[in-house]
Wavefront OBJ file of the C-alpha trace (Angstrom):
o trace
v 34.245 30.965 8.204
v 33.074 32.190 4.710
v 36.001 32.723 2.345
v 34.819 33.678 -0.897
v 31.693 35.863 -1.544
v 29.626 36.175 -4.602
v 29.526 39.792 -5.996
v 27.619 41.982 -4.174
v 24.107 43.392 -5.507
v 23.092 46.912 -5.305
v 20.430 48.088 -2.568
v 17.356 48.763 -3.788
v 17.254 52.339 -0.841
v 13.517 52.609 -1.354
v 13.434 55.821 1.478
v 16.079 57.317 -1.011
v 18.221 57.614 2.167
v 20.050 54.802 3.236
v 23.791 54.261 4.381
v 23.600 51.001 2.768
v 24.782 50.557 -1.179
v 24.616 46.902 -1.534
v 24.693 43.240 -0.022
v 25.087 39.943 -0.644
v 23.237 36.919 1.030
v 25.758 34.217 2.017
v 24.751 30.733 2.660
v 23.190 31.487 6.574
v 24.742 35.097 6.068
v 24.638 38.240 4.958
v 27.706 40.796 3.694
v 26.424 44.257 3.704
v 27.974 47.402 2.041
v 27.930 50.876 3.068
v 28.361 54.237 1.563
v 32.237 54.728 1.750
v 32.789 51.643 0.842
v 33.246 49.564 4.144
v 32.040 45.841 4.018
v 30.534 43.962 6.933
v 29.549 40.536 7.420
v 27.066 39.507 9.608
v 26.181 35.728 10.339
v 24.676 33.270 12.797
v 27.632 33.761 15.545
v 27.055 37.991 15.446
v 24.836 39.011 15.672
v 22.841 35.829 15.915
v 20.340 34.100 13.586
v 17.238 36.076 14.396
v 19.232 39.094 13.448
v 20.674 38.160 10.077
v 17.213 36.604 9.265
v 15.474 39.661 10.068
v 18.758 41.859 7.931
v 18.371 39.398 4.874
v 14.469 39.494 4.619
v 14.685 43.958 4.716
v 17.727 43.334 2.313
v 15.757 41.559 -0.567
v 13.057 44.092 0.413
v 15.539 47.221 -0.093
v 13.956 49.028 2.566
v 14.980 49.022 6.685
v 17.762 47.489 6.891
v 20.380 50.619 7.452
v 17.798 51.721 10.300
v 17.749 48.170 11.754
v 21.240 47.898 11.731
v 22.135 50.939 13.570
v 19.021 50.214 16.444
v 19.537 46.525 16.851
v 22.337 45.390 15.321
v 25.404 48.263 16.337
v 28.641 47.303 16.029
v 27.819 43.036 16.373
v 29.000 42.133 12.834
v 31.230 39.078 13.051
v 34.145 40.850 10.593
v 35.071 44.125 9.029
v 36.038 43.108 5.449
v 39.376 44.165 3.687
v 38.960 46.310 0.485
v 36.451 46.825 -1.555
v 34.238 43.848 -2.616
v 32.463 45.248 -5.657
l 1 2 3 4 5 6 7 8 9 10 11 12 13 14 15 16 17 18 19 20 21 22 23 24 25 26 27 28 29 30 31 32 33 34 35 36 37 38 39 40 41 42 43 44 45 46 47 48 49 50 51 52 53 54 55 56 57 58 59 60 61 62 63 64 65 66 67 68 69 70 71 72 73 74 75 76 77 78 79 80 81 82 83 84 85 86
């Protein structure tokens, strides 16, 4: 399991609407940050490669990847993270 993660970068939101704020890729993974502040990591176990390949690639685009979450993705992140990470 990941232990320490890099600072997170802010989300580009090209619709203007997004839940997501910022993210951080992560070796195979990818750390996602939401309005509110709640931090999610999501990584080859949950949701599953495809998935976090799929999350990183609209991530580094800054568009999609608040929609694909809540359609595919749903509650299979593989932990909630404590506290703020930015």
């Amino acid at each position: 399991m990941i232990r320490a993660f890099p600072p997170l970068q802010p989300y580009a939101n090209r619709s203007g609407d997004s839940g997501v704020t910022r993210y951080a890729v992560v070796g195979e993974a990818i750390v996602v940050g939401f309005e509110g502040g709640d931090c999610y990591l999501y990584d080859g176990v949950r949701p599953g490669p495809d998935e976090v390949r799929h999350m990183r690639e609209l991530a580094v685009a800054g568009s999609g990847l608040s929609s694909y979450i809540s359609r595919h993705v749903r509650g299979r992140y593989r932990a909630r993270l404590a506290g703020r990470l930015d």
